[in-house]
C-alpha positions as CSV (number, residue, x, y, z in Angstrom):
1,X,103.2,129.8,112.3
2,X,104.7,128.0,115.3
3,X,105.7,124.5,114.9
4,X,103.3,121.9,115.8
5,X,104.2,119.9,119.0
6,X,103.7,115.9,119.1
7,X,102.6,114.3,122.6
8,X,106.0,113.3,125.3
9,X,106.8,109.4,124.3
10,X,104.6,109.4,121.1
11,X,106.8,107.4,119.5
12,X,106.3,104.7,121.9
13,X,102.3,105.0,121.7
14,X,103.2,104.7,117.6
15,X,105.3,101.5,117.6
16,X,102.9,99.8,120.1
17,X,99.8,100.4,117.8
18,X,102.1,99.8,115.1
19,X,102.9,96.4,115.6
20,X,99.2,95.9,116.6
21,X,98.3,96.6,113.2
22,X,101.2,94.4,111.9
23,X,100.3,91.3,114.3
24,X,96.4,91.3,113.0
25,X,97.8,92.3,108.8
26,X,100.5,89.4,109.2
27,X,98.1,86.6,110.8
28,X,95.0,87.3,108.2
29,X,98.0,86.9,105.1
30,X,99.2,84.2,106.6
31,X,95.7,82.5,106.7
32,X,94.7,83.8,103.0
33,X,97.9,82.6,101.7
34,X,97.3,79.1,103.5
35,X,93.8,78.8,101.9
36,X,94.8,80.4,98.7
37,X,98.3,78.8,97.9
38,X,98.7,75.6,100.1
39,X,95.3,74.1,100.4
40,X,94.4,75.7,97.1
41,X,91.1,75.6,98.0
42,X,88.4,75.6,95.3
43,X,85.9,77.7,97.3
44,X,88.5,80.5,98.2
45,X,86.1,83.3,97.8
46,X,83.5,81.6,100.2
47,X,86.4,81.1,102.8
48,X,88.2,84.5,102.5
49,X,84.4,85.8,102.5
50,X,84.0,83.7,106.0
51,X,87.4,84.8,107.1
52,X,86.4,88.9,106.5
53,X,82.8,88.3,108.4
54,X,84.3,86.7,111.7
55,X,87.4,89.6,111.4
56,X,84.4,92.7,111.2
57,X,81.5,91.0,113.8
58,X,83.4,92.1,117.3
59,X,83.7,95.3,116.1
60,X,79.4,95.6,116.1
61,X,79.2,93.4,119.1
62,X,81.7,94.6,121.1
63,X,81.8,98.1,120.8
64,X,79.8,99.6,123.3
65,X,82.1,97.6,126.1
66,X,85.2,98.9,124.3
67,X,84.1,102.8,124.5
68,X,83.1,102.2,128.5
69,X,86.4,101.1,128.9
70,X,88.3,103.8,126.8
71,X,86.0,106.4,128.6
72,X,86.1,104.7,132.4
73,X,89.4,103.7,133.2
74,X,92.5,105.6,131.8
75,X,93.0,105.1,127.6
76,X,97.2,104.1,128.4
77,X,96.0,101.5,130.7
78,X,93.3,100.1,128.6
79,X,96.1,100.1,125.6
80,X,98.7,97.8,128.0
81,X,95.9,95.4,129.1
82,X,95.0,94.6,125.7
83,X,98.5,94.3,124.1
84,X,98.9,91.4,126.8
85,X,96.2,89.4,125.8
86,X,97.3,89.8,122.3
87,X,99.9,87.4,123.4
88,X,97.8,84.7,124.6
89,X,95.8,84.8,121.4
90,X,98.6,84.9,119.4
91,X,99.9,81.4,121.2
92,X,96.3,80.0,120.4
93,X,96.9,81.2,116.5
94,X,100.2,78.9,116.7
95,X,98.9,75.9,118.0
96,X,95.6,76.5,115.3
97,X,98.3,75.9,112.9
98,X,100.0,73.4,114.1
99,X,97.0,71.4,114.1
100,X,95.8,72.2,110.4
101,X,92.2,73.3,112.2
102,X,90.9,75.6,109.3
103,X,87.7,76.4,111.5
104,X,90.1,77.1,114.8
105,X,92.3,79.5,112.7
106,X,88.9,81.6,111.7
107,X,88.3,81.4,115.7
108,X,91.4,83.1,116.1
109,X,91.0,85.4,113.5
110,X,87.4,86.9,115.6
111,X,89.5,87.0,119.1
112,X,92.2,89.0,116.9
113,X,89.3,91.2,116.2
114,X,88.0,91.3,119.3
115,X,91.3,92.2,120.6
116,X,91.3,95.5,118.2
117,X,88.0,96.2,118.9
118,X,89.0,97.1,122.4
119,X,92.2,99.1,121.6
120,X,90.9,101.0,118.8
121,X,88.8,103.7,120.9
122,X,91.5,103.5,123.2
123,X,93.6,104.8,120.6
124,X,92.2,107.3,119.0
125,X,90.3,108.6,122.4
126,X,94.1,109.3,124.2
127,X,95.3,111.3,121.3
128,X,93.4,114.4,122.0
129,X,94.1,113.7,125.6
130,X,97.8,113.5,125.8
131,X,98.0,116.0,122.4
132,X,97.9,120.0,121.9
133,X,94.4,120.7,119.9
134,X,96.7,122.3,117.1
135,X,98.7,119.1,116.9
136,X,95.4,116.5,116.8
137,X,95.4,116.4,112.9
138,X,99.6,116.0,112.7
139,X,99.3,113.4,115.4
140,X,96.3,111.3,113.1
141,X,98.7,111.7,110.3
142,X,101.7,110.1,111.8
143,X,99.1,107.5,113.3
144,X,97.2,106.6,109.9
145,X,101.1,106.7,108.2
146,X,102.6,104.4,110.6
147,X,99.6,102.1,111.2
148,X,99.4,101.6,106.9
149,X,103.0,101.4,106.8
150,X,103.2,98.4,109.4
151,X,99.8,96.7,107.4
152,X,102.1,97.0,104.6
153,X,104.8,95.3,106.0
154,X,102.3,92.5,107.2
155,X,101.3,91.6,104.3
156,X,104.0,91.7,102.2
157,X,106.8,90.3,104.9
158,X,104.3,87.2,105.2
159,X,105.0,86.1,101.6
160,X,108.5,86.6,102.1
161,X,108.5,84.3,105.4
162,X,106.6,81.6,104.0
163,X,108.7,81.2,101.2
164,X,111.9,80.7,103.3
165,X,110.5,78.6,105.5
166,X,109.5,76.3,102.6
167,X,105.3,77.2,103.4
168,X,105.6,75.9,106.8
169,X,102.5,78.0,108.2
170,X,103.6,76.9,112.0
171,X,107.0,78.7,111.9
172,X,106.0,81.5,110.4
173,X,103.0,81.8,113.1
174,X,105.8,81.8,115.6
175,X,107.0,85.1,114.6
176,X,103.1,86.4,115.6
177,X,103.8,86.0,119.2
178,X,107.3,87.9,118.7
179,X,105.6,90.8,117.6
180,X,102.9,90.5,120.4
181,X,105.4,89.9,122.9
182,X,107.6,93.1,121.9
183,X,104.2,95.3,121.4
184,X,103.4,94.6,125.3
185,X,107.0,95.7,125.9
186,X,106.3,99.0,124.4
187,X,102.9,99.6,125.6
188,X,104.6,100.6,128.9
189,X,106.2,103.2,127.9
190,X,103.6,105.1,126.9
191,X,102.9,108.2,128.2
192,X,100.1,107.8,130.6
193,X,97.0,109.9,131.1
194,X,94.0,110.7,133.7
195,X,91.0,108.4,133.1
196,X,88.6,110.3,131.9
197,X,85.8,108.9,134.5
198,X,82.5,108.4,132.9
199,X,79.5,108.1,135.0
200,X,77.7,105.8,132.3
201,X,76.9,102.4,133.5
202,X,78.4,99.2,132.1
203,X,76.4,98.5,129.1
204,X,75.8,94.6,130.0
205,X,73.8,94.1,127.2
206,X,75.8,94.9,124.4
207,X,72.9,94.7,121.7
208,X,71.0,97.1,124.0
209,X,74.4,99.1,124.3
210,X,74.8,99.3,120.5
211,X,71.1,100.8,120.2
212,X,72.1,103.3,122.8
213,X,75.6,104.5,121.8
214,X,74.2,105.1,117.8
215,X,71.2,107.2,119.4
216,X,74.0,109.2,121.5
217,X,76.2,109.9,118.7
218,X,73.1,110.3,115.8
219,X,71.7,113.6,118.3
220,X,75.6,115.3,117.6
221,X,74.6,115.5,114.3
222,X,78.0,116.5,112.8
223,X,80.0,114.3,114.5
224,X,77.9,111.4,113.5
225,X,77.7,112.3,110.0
226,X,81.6,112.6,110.4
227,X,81.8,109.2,111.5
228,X,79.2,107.9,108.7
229,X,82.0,109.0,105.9
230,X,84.5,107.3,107.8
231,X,82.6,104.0,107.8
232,X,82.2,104.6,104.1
233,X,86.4,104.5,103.7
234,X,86.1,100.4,105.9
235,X,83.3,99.4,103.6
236,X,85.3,100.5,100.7
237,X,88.7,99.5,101.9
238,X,87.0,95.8,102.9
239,X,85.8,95.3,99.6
240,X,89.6,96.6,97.9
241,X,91.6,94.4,100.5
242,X,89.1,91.0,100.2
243,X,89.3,91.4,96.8
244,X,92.8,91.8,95.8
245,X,94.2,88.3,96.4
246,X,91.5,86.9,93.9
247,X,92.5,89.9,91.5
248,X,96.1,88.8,92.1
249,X,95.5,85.2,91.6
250,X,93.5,85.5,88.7
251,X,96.5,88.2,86.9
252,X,99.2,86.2,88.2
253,X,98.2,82.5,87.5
254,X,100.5,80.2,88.9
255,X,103.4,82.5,88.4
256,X,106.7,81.7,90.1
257,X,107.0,83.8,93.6
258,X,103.6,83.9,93.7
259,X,103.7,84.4,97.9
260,X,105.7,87.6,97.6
261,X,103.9,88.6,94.6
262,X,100.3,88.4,96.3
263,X,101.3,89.3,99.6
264,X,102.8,92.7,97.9
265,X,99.7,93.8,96.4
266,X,98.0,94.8,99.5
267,X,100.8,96.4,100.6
268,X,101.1,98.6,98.0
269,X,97.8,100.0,98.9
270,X,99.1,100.4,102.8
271,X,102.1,102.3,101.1
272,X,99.5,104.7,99.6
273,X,97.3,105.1,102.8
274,X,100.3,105.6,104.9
275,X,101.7,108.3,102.2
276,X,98.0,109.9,101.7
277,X,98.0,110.3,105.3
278,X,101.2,112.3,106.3
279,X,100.4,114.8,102.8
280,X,96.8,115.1,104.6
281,X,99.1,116.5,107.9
282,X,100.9,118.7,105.5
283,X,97.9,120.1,103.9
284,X,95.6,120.5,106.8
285,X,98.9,122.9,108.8
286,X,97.2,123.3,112.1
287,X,93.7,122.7,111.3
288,X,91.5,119.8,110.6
289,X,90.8,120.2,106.4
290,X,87.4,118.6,105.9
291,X,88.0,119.5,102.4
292,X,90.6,116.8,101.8
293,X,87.5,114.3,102.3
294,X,85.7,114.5,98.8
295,X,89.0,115.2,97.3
296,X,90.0,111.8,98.6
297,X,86.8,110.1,98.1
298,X,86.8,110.8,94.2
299,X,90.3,110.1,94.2
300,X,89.6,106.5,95.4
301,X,86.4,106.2,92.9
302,X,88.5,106.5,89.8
303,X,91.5,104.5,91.1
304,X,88.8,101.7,91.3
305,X,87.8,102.0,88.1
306,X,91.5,101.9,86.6
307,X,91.9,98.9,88.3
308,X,89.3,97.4,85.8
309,X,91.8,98.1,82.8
310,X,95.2,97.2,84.5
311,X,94.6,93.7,84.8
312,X,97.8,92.6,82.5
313,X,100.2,94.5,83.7
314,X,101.4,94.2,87.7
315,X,103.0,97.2,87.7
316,X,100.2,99.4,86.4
317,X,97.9,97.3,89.2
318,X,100.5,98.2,92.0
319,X,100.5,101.8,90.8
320,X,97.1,102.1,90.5
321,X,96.4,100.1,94.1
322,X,99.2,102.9,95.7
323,X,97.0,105.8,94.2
324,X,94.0,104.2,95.3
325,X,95.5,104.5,99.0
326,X,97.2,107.7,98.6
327,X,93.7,109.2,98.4
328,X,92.5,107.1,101.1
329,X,94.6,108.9,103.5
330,X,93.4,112.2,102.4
331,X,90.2,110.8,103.1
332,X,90.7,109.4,106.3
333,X,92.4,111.7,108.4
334,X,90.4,114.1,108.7
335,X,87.4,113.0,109.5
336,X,89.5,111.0,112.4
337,X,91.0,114.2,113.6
338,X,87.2,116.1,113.3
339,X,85.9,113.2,115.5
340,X,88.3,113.4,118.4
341,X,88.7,117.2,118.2
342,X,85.3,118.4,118.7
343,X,84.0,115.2,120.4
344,X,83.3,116.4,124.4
345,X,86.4,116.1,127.0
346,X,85.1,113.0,129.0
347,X,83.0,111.4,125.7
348,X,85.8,111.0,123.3
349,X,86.3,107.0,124.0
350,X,82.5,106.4,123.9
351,X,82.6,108.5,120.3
352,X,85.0,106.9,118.6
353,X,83.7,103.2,120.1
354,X,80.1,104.3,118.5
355,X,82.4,105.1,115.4
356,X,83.7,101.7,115.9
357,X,80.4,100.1,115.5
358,X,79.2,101.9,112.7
359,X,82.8,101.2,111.1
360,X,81.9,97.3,112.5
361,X,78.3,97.4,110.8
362,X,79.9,99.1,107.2
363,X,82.0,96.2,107.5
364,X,79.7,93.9,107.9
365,X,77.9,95.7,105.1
366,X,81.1,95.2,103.1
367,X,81.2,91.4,103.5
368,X,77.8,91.2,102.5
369,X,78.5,93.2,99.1
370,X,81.5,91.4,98.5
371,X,80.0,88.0,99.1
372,X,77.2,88.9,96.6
373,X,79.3,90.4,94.2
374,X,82.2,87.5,94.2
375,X,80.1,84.4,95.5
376,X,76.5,84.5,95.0
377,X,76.7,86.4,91.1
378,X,79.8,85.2,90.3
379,X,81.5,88.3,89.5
380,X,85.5,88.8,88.2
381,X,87.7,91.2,90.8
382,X,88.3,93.8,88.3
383,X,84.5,93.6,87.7
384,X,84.0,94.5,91.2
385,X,86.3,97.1,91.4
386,X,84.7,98.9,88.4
387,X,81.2,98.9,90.3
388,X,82.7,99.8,93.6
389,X,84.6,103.0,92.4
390,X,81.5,103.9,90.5
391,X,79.3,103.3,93.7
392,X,81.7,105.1,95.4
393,X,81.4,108.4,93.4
394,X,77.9,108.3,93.7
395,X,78.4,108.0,97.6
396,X,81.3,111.2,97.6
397,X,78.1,113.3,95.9
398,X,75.8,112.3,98.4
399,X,78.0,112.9,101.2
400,X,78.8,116.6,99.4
401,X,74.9,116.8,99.8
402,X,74.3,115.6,103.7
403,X,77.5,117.8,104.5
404,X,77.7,120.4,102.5
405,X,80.2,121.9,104.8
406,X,82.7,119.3,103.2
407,X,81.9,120.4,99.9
408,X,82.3,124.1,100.9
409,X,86.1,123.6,102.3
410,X,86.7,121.6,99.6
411,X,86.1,124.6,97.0
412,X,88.0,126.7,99.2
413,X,90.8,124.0,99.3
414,X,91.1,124.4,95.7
415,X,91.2,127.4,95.5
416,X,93.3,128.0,98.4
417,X,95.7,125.9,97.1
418,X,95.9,126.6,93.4
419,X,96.1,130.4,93.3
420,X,97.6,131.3,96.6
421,X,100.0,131.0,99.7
422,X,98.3,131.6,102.7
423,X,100.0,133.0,105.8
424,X,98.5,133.2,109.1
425,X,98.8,135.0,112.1
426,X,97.3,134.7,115.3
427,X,94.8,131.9,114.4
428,X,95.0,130.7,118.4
429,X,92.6,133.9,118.9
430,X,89.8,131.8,117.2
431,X,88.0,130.4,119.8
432,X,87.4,126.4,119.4
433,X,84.0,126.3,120.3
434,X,81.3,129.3,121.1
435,X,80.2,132.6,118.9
436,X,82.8,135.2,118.3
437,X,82.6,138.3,115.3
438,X,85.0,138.6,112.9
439,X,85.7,142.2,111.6
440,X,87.7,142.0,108.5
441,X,89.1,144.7,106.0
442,X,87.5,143.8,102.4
443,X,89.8,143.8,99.5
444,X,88.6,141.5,97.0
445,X,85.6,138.8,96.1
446,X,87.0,136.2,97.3
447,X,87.7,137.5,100.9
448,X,84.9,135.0,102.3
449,X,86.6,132.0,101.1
450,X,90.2,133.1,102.0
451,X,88.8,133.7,105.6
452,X,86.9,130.3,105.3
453,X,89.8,128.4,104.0
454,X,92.1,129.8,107.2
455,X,89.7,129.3,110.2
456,X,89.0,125.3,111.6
457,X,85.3,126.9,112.4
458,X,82.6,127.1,109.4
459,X,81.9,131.0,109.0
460,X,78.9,132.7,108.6
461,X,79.2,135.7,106.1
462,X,77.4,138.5,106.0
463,X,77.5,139.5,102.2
464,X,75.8,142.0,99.7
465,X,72.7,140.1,98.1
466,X,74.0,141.6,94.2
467,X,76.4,139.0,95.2
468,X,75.4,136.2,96.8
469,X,72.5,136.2,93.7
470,X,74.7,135.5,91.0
471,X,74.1,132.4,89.4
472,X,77.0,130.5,89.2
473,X,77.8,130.1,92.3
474,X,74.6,131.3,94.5
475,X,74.1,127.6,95.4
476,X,77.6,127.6,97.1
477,X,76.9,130.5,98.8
478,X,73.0,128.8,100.5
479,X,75.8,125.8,101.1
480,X,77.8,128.2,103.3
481,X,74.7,129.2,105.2
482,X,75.7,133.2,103.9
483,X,73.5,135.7,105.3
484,X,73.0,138.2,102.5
485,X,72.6,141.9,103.2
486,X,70.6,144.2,100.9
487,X,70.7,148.0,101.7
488,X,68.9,149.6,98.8
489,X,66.1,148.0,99.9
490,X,65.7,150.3,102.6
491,X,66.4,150.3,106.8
492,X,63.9,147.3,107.3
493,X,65.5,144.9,104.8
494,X,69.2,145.6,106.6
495,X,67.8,145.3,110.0
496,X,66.1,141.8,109.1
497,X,69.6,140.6,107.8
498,X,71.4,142.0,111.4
499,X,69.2,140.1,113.2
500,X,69.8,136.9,111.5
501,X,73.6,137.5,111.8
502,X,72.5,138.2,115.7
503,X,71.0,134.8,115.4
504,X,73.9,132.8,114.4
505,X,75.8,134.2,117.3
506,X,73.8,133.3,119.7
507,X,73.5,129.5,117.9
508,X,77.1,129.6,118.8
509,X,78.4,130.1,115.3
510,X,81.2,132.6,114.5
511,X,80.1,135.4,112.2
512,X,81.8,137.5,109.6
513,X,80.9,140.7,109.0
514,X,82.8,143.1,106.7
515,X,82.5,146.4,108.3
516,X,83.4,149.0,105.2
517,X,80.5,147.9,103.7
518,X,82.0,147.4,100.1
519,X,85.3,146.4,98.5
520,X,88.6,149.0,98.9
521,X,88.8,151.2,95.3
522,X,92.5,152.3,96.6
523,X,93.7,149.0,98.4
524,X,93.7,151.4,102.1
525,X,91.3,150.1,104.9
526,X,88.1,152.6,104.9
527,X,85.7,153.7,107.1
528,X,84.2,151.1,109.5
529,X,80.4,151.5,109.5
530,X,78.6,150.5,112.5
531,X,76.1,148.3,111.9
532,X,77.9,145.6,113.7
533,X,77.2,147.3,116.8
534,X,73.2,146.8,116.8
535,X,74.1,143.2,116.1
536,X,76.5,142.7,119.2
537,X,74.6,145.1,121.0
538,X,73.6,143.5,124.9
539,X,75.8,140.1,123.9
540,X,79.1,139.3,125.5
541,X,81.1,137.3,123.4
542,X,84.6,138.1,120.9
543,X,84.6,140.8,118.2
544,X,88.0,139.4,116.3
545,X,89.4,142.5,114.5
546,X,91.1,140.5,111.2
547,X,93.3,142.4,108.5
548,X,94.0,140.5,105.2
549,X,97.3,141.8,103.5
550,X,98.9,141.5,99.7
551,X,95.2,141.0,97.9
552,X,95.0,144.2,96.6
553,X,96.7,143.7,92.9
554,X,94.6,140.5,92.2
555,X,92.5,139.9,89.4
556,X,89.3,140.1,92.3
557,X,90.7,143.8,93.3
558,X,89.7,147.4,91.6
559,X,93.6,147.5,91.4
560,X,94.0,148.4,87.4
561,X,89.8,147.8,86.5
562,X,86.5,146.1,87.8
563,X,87.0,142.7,89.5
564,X,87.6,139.6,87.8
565,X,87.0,141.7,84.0
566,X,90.9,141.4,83.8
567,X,93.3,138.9,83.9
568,X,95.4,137.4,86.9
569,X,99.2,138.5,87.1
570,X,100.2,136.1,89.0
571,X,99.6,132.4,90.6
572,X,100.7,131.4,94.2
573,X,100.1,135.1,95.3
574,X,101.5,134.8,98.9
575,X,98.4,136.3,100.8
576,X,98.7,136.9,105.1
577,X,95.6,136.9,107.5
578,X,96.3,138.7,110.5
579,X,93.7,137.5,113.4
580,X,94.2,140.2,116.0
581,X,93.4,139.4,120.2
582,X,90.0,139.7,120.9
583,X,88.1,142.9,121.6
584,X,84.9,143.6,124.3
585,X,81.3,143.3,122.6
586,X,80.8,146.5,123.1
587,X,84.2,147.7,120.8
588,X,82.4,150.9,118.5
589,X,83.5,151.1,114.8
590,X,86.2,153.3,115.3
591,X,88.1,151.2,117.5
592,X,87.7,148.3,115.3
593,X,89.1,150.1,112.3
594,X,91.9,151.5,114.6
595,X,92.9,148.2,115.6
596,X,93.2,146.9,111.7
597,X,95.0,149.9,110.7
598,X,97.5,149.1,113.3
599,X,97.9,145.4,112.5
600,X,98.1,146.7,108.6
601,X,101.0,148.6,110.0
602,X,102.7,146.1,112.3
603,X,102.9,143.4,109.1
604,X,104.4,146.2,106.4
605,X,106.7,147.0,109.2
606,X,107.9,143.9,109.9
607,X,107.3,142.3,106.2
């Protein structure tokens, strides 16, 4: 596997989005910690409510500008303008403070936001620009680790800060234009790319524009669904952040170092997102893993409800708030990377802006649970983190339900990644987007979701109906969109299932079909049949001849008795899927075969 390749000068497009992220993190603690700990205002949760509307509005509002932007003029230009005017309102923050203008500091809070509304489709948008398509997910994984890393040190330097500067807000608010200042400086270093010219008019109207962008992005049905579950992770992330001061305050009291120890606790969570997301990098190798979503989804669910029962102890609370983020970063990244890599060339900004607004509108939907929850009925923090984490599992099964896709690679993750070691070879022969044929040999069972697991594409497998019918797992095979094929029912029956195979290719899927016809008895390739042939027959597109090595001997093999009657003797089995260089449609049988038996050769000859 060759090693994955980050953009020229990425580290300067990381430290300027870093300190972004750190700038608007620092400035919102600072503000919580002046309401919470130096006013000690009485209606805290009313405030910090007000202070999380005004910080998720210009992400609704604004959004349809911000993706005209990121798609019209070039995404490294867009970035530089708006770390500038980051300066300016950071001054305007200062002076907010000096005066002791509670309403003016909330002000600031929605230019903040405003500010990131701008640069966040911007961001994600240039990454599949200036990045190799095999690198998209490592580069989200380095993005989502370092933007989490600097939240984290946001909020917890901010305690520290006040602290030593004996709670004088003012001082510490002059550090806000440091950052801004040195952000701007690193902006131009940033590699910079070709705008990508859209021919879309400026939306003037933004309400208008809002209408318009969610009916663009709702007709690319996966990609909106995509950015649906993402909007899911801000509502839930709102609702953990808004709350966790009030948790803190309420487990802490009036505890000595009670800055540091409340600014900490949302860092903790930032330590766990930025840690989630690099082992979401590691896991997904060159592809984008949508199985990591439910895995992460149910991971944050019960981290939420542990937070109900940690409520004495800090350290439990910390632990539980870093596994809570952990997951979130499996979660997160990629559905990010599935965005920007399949969104169109020259629609990428307006995508991730339309993401933008429905992240904007989950947020808003956020603030509106947590100001029911917390203000209207009252509710404790760990109380609301009980209901949120069960809410939130109900929400991971209904997302497995309107996506079944991310439920599929999610089975194969597991499985995947439990039993076996997957080498691959020649993946770059799978084409991105557009039909192609797959032609592998069959060893085991399980050869459809080893194939599945390997490829970024959802597969459409052509598969004996004896099994696809079983009941166990017959519902995961109607979730895979299998294709079953039943040949004692006679030359009519098969030549239905062909032509719905023939179907899928020309929908623009990529098709798997397992030529021998049955599973190897003797662990050698057999004969090829051709019934593949009729089904590529006056098409021109791929036929990808694929040899899978090292299954023969598992417990899903004839090797030693009947599949899965006997049991496995051994875990981590280091498997290899060879994807050989594309053949012409009209490649007979024979030459298929030929070609596997020669790549079967080529990897025992060179181990």
């Amino acid at each position: 596997m060759s090693k994955i390749r980050l953009p020229e000068r990425f580290s300067a497009y990381i430290i300027t989005q870093s300190l972004g992220a750190f700038n608007d993190n620092f400035y919102k603690m600072l503000l919580q910690l002046y309401v919470l700990q130096i006013l000690a205002a009485k209606n805290a949760e009313s405030i910090i409510s007000q202070a999380t509307f005004l910080f998720t509005v210009p992400f609704v509002i604004f959004g349809p500008w911000s993706g005209y932007f990121a798609d019209k003029y070039a995404k490294s230009a867009v970035m530089r303008v708006v770390k500038f005017a980051e300066i300016g309102v950071m001054l305007f923050g200062l002076l907010a403070f000096y005066l002791g203008n509670l309403e003016m500091m909330l002000f600031i809070l929605f230019l903040m936001a405003t500010q990131s509304t701008f640069f966040s489709p911007a961001k994600y948008g240039y990454i599949p620009e200036a990045a190799d398509p095999e690198a998209v997910t490592a580069a989200n994984g380095w993005l989502e680790m370092s933007t989490f890393l600097f939240i984290i040190l946001g909020t917890a330097v901010t305690g520290f800060l006040l602290d030593a500067h004996n709670n004088s807000t003012v001082a510490v608010a002059i550090y806000c234009i440091g950052f801004a200042a040195i952000g701007s400086l690193t902006a131009l270093f940033i590699k910079s790319v070709p705008a990508a010219g859209t021919a879309e008019k400026f939306p003037w109207n933004p309400f208008a524009g809002i209408w318009k962008d969610l009916r663009f992005l709702k007709r690319q049905k996966p990609l909106f669904l995509a950015a649906l579950a993402n909007s899911y992770f801000w509502l839930i992330g709102l609702i953990f952040q808004t709350n966790i001061l009030i948790y803190g305050k309420h487990m802490l009291g009036n505890a000595e170092s009670g800055n540091v120890l409340l600014s900490l606790l949302p860092a903790f969570i930032g330590i766990g997102i930025g840690s989630g997301s690099m082992l979401a990098s590691r896991l997904s190798g060159h592809k984008v893993e949508l199985g990591l979503v439910p895995l992460g989804g149910l991971g944050m669910a019960f981290a939420g409800i542990a937070l109900f029962f940690t409520t004495s102890s800090y350290p439990l609370s910390a632990a539980t708030l870093f596994i809570a983020g952990a997951f979130g970063g499996l979660y997160i990244v990629p559905l990010y990377a599935y965005m920007q890599f399949f969104a169109k060339e020259h629609e990428k900004g307006r995508v991730m802006a339309t993401s933008g607004i429905l992240n904007g509108l989950f947020l808003v939907m956020g603030w509106g649970i947590y100001h029911l929850l917390a203000v209207i009925l009252g509710l404790s923090p760990e109380i609301i983190y009980l209901v949120m984490g069960l809410v939130t599992i109900l929400a991971v099964v209904y997302i497995c339900t309107v996506i079944p896709e991310y439920f599929v690679r999610f089975c194969f993750w597991l499985l995947t990644h439990t039993f076996y070691r997957i080498r691959i070879i020649g993946e770059e022969h799978i084409p991105l987007h557009g039909p192609a044929l797959l032609t592998p040999n069959h060893v085991t069972y399980i050869d459809s979701f080893i194939l599945g697991s390997t490829v970024q594409r959802f597969i459409r497998f052509l598969m004996l109906k004896s099994f696809y019918d079983l009941p166990v797992i017959k519902f995961l095979f109607r979730l895979m969109d299998c294709i079953p094929i039943d040949p004692p029912a006679g030359r009519a029956s098969v030549a239905e299932s062909l032509a719905q195979a023939r179907q899928k290719l020309l929908e623009n899927h990529v098709v798997c079909i397992f030529p021998e016809g049955k599973l190897t008895t003797d662990g050698k390739v057999d004969t090829f049949r051709p019934g593949f042939e009729t089904v590529m027959k006056g098409l021109d597109l791929p036929v990808i001849p694929v040899y899978i090595g090292n299954l023969w001997g598992s417990m899903y093999s004839y090797k030693d008795g009947p599949p899965m009657l006997k049991f496995p003797r051994s875990i981590l089995r280091r498997v290899t899927v060879y994807y050989g260089k594309p053949l012409p449609a009209n490649v007979t049988a024979a030459e298929v075969e030929a070609k596997v038996r020669e790549m079967e050769a080529e990897l025992k000859a060179t181990g």
